[in-house]
C-alpha positions in Angstrom: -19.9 -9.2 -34.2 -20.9 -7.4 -30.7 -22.7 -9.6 -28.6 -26.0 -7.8 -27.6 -25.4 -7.8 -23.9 -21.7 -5.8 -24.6 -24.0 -3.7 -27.2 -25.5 -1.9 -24.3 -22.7 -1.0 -23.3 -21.3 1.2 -26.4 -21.8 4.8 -24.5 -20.4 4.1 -20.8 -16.4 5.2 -20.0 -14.7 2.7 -18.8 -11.3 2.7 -17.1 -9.6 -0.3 -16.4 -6.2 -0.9 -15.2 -4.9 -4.5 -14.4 -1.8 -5.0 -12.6 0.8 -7.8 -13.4 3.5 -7.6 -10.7 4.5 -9.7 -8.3 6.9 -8.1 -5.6 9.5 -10.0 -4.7 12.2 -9.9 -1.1 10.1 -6.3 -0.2 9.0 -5.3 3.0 5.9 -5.0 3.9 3.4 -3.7 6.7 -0.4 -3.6 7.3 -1.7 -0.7 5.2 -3.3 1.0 9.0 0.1 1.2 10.0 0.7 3.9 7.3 0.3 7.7 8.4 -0.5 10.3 6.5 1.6 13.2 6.3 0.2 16.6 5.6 2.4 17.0 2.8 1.0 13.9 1.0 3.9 11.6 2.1 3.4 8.8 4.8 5.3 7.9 8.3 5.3 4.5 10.2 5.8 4.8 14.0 8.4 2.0 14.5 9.4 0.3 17.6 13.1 -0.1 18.8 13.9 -2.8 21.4 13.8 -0.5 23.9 10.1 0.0 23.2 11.3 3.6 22.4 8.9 4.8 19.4 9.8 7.5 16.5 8.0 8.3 13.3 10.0 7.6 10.0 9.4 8.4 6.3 8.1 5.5 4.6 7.5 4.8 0.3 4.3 2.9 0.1 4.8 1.1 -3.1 2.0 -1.9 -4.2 -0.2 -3.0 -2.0 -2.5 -5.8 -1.6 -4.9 -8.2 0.7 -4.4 -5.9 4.0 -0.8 -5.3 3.1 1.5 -2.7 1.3 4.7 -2.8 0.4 7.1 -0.1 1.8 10.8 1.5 1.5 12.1 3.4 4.2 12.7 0.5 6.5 14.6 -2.6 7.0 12.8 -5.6 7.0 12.2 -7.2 10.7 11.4 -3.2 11.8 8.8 -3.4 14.3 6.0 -1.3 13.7 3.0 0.3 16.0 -0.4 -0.6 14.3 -3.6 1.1 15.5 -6.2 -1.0 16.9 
């Protein structure tokens, strides 16, 4: 039987998608240090050691609590986060 709370219920959509991956040894940034490319991809702006910046094509992957993990860079890059 259909409790009567959940029989209220019986003409909404509903679309729920739960997610049970943990990512493991990935690199990660803070999601504002993606940029949007006009072509729908995304950039970082990394920093070398010589403080020299450049733009490089990232993969955002999953993300997660102010975080999202990325391919594209080594881990350790240094990268330039808006404030």
């Amino acid at each position: 039987s259909v409790p009567e709370s959940a029989e209220s219920l019986t003409e909404v959509d509903v679309d729920v998608l739960v997610v049970d991956e943990i990512a493991e040894g990935v690199t990660v940034v803070p999601v504002t240090a993606l940029v949007a490319v006009g072509d729908g991809t995304y950039t970082v702006q990394t920093v070398d050691a010589t403080g020299a910046t450049q733009f490089v094509a990232v993969e955002p992957g999953m993300f997660d609590d102010g975080v999202v993990e990325v391919s594209g860079i080594p881990a350790g890059t240094q990268v330039v986060v808006p404030a």
